[in-house]
matplotlib code that plots the C-alpha trace (Angstrom):
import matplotlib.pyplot as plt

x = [0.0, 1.0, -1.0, 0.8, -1.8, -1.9, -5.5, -7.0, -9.7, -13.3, -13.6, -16.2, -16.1, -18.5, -21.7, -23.6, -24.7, -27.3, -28.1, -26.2, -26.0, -23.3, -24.3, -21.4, -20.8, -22.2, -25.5, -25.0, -26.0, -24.0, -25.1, -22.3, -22.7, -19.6, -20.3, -17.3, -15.8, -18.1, -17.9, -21.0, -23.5, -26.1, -25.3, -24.1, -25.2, -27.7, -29.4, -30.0, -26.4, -25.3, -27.3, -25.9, -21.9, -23.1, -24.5, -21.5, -19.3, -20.7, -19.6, -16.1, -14.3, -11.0, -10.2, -7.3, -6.5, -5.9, -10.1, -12.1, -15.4, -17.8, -19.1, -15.7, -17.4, -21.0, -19.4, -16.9, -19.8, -22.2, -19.4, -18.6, -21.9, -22.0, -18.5, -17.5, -18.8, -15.4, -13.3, -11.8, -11.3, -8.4, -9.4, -7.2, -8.1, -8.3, -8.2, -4.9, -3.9, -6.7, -4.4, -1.5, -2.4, -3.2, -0.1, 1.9, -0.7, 0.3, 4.3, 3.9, 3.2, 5.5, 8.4, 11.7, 10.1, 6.8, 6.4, 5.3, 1.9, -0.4, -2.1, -3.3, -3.7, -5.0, -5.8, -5.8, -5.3, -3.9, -0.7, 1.8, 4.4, 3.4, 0.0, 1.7, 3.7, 0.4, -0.9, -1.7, -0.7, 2.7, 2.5, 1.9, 4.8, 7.2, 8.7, 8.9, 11.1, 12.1, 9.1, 8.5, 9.8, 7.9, 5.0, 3.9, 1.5, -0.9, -3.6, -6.7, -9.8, -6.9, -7.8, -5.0, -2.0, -2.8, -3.2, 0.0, 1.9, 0.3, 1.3, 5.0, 5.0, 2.0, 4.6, 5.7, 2.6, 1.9, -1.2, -3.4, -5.3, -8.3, -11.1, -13.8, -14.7, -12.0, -13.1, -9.7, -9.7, -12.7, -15.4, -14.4, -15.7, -14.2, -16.0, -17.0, -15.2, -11.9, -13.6, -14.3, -10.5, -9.5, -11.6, -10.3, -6.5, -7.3, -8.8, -6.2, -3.0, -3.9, -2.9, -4.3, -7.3, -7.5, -10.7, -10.4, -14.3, -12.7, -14.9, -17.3, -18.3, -20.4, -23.6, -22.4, -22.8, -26.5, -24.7, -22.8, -19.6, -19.1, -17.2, -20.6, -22.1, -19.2, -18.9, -15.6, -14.8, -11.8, -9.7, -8.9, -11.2, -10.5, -13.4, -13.0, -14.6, -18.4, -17.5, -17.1, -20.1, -18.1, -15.1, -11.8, -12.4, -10.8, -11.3, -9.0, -11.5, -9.7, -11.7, -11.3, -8.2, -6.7, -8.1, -5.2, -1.8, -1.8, -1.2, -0.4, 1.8, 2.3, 0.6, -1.3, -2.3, -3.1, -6.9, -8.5, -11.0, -12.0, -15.2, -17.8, -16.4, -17.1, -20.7, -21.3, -20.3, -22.6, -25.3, -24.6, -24.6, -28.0, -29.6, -27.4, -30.5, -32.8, -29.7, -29.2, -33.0, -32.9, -29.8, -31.3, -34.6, -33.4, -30.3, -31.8, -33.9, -30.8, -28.7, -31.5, -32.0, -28.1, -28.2, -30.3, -27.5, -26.0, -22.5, -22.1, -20.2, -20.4, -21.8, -20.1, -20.7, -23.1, -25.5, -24.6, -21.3, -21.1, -18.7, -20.1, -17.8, -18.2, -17.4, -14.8, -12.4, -13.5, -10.5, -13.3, -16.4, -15.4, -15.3, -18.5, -20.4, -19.1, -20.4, -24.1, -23.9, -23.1, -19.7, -18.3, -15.4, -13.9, -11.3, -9.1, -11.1, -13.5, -15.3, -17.7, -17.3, -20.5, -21.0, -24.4, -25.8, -26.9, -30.6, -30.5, -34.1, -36.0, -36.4, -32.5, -31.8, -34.1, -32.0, -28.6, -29.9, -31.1, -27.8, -25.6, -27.8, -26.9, -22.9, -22.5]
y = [0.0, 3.5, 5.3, 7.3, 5.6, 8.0, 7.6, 4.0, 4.1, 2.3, -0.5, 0.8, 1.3, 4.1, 3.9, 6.7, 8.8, 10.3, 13.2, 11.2, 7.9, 6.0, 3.5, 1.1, -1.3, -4.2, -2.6, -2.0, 1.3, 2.9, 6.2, 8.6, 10.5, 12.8, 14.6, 13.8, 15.7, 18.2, 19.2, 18.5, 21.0, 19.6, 16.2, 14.1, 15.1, 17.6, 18.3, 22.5, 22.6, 20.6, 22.5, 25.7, 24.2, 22.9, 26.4, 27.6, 24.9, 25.2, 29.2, 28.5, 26.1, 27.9, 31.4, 32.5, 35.1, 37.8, 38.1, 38.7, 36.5, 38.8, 35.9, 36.3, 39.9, 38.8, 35.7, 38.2, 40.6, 38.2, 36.8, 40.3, 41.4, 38.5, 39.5, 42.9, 44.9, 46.8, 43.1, 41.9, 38.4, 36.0, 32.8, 30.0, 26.3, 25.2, 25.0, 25.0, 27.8, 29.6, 29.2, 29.9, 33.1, 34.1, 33.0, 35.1, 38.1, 37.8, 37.5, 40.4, 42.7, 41.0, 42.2, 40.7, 42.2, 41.1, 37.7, 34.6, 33.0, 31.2, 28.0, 25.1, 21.4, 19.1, 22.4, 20.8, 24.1, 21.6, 19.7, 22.3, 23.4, 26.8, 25.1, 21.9, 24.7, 25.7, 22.1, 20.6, 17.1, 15.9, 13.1, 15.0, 17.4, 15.3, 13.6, 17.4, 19.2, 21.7, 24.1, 27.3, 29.3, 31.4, 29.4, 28.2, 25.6, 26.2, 24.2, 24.3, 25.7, 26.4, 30.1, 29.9, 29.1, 31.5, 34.4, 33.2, 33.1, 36.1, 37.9, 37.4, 37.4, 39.9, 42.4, 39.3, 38.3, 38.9, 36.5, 34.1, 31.1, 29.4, 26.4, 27.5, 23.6, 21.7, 19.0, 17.0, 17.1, 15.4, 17.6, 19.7, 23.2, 26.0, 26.5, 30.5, 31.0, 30.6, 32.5, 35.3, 35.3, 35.5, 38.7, 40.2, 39.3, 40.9, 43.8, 44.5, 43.4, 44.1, 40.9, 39.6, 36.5, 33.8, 31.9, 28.7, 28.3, 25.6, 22.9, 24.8, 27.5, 27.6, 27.2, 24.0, 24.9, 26.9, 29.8, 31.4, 31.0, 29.2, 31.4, 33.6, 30.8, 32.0, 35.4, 35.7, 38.3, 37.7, 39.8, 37.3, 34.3, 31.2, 29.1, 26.6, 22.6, 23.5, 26.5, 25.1, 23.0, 19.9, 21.3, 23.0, 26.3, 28.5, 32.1, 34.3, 36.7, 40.1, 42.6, 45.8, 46.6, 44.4, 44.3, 46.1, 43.8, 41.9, 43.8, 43.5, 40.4, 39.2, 36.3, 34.5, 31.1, 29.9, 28.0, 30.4, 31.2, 28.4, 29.5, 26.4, 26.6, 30.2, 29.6, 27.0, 29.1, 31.6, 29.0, 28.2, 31.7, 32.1, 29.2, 29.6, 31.2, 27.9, 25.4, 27.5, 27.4, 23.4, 22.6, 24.8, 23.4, 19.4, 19.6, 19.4, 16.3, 14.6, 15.2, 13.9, 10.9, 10.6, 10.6, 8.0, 5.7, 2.6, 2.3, 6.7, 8.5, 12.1, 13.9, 17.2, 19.6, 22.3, 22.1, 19.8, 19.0, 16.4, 14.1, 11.1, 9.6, 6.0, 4.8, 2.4, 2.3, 0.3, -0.2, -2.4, 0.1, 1.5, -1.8, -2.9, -0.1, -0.4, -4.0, -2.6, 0.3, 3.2, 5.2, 6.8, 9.1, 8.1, 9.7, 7.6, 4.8, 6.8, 9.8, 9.3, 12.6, 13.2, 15.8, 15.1, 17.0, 20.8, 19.8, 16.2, 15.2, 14.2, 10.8, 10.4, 11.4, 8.9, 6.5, 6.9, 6.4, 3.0, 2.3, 3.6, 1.6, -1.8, -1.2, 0.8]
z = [0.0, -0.9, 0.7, 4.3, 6.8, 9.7, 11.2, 12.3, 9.7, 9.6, 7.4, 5.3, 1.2, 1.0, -1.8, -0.8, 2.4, 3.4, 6.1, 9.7, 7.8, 5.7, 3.0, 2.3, -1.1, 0.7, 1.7, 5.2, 6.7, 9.7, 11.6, 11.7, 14.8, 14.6, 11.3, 9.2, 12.8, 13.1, 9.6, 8.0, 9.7, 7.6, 7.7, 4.4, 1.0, 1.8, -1.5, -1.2, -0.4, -2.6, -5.1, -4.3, -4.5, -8.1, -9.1, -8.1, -9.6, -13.3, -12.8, -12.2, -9.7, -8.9, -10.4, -8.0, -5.7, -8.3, -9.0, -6.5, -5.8, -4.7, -2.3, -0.6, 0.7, 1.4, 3.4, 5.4, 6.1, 7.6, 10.0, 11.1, 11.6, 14.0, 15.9, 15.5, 12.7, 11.7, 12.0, 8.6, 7.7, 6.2, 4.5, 4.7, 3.7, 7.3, 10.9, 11.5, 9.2, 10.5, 13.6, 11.8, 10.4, 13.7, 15.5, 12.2, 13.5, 17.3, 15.7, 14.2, 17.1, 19.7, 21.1, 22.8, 26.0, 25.2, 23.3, 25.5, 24.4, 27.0, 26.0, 28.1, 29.1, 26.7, 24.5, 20.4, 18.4, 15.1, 14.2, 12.0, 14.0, 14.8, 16.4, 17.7, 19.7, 21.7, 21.6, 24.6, 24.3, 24.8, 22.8, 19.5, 20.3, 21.7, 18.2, 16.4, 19.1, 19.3, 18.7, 18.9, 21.9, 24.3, 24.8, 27.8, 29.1, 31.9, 33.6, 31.8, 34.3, 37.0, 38.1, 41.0, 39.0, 35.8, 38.2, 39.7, 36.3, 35.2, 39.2, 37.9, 34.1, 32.4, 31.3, 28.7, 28.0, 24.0, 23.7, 24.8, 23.3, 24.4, 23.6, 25.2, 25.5, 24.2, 21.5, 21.5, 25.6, 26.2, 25.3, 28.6, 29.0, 30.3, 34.2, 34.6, 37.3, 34.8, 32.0, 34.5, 35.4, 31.8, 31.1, 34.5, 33.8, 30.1, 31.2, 33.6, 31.1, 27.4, 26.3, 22.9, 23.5, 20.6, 21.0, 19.1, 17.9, 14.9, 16.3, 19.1, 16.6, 13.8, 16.1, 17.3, 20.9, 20.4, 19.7, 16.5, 18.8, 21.7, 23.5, 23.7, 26.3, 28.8, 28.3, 26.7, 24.1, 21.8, 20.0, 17.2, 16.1, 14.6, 12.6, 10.3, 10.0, 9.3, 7.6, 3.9, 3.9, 3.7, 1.5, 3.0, 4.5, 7.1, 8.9, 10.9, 12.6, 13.6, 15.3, 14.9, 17.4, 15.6, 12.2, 10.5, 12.2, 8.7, 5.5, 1.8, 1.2, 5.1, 4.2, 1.4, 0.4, -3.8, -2.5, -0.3, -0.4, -2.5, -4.8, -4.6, -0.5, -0.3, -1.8, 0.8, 3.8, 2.2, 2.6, 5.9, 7.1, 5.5, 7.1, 10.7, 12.5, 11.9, 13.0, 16.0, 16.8, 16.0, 18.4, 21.3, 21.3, 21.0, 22.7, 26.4, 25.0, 23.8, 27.0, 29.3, 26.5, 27.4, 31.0, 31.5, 29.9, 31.9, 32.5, 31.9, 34.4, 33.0, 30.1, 29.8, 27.0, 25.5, 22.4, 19.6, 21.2, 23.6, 25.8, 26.8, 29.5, 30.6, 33.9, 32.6, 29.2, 26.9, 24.1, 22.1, 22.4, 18.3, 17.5, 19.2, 17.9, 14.2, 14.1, 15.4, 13.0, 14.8, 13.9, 17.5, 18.0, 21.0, 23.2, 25.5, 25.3, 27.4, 26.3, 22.8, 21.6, 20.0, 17.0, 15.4, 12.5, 13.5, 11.5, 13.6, 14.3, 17.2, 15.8, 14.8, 18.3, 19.5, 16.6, 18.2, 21.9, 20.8, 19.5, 22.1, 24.5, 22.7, 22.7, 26.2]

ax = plt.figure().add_subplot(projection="3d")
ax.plot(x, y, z, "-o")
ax.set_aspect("equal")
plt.show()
């Protein structure tokens, strides 16, 4: 085989899909209950977006970064209008260049006096180098040292210890980044007493807040960004996964303070903003209201549906985006479930992370409870 295998893939030859299920060659059908990773807000092969990508498509499929797609500007004006109506926007072709042109941003305005970046435990911010330098897990940093310097790793939801750090180190301080509920960690949410501490410490050192909304944001949470659940308010955004309807897409969100750190030829990529992408983030940010409305009204129903589970020690999350821990690790829980038809992403053998579609139904939630109850 030729092919680089880095993931531990399902055994599944796709034929077709359909909403939150997976059709395979041999006619079996699977329910995928983490969205291609939170990625397909509208589940698989959604017809009206798939519509609009092939409108787009038969117009032209890649025209470069030297025209301008108007879309580009109707896409960056409905984002801002939901952050900061004088922010400007970069497009890159993914999450962790979203990060990267944010950690090029915070470069940009550091100093030798003024240069370390905060980032936390069991934080996932992407695996380049710049973002594997304010990654939170040893184990996926460990074989690329050295990294970047002046980072520096702090306990996530520890209010003690980053007042202490800050106490003898805010005159270094360039930036900080943050998951409001970290996807990669366990589905684990930031606690408000730590959010409060955050927007104190900014207040009172002017330091520059990332938020990290690549997996939370996007409406995933109940609101556009999850970050708005806790009160936080970021100076730079990063959004990506759901964004391109299913297709690579990116966003670096600069409000307004900081709107103007990148200019003319700091940075630049040859795909982004991809056209048929742009078109579907356009569609999703035309239809965000209803998904929104959808994941608020069913995601109490679902977490109770959850509770009620044997063998579940926690659920921990908000929305659409859910931890289910168990009370012990199961190493053959993928397995089981992929033999009764259910697709989980799992986290230390422990935690199913779950990332339904944002248009999931009452019935489909009712669908994945039975399913989880047969394997758990």
């Amino acid at each position: 085989m030729n092919y680089l295998k880095m993931y531990d893939s399902f055994d599944i030859e796709i034929q077709n899909t359909d909403r939150m299920y997976i059709y395979d060659i041999k006619g079996n059908k699977y329910i995928d209950t983490f969205s291609g990773i939170g990625v397909n807000a509208f589940g698989h092969s959604y017809k009206p977006l798939i519509e609009t990508m092939e409108n787009k498509m038969k117009k032209f499929i890649h025209i470069s970064n030297l025209i301008l797609d108007k879309e580009i500007l109707q896409v960056s004006e409905k984002i801002s209008k939901r952050v900061d109506k004088k922010s400007k926007i970069y497009f890159s072709n993914s999450g962790a260049e979203a990060i990267e042109a944010s950690l090029k941003a915070i470069k940009k305005i550091s100093t030798k006096q003024k240069n370390k970046i905060i980032y936390f435990t069991n934080s996932f911010h992407g695996r380049t180098l710049g973002a594997l330098s304010i990654n939170g897990f040893e184990n996926l940093k460990k074989p690329f040292y050295p990294l970047y310097e002046n980072t520096v790793e702090l306990p996530f939801n520890d209010s003690k210890k980053l007042k202490q750090y800050f106490d003898k180190n805010a005159e270094q301080i360039i930036a900080l980044y943050i998951e409001t509920i970290q996807g990669s960690g366990g589905v684990n949410p930031i606690n408000q007493e730590f959010a409060n501490t955050i927007n104190d410490l900014k207040e009172k050192y002017n330091f520059v807040l990332i938020a990290d909304e690549i997996q939370s944001g996007l409406g995933r949470t109940g609101k556009f960004y999850s970050y708005e659940n806790f009160n936080i308010k970021p100076d730079i955004i990063t959004s990506a996964k759901a964004l391109g309807g299913g297709l690579p897409l990116g966003a670096t969100i600069f409000t307004e303070k900081y709107a103007d750190i990148l200019q003319k030829g700091d940075h630049g990529t040859t795909f982004a903003p991809n056209p048929v992408a742009i078109s579907a983030a356009n569609y999703l940010m035309e239809n965000i209201n209803e998904l929104m409305q959808n994941v608020n009204e069913l995601s109490p129903y679902f977490m109770n549906k959850l509770s009620k589970l044997s063998k579940v020690k926690q659920i921990r999350g908000k929305g659409f985006m859910i931890g289910v821990e168990i009370i012990k690790e199961d190493p053959e829980l993928k397995q089981k479930a992929y033999e009764n038809g259910i697709l989980l992403n799992i986290i230390k053998n422990k935690t199913i992370r779950l990332l339904p579609p944002l248009n999931t139904t009452k019935d489909e939630i009712d669908e994945i409870i039975k399913k989880l109850e047969s394997v758990i």
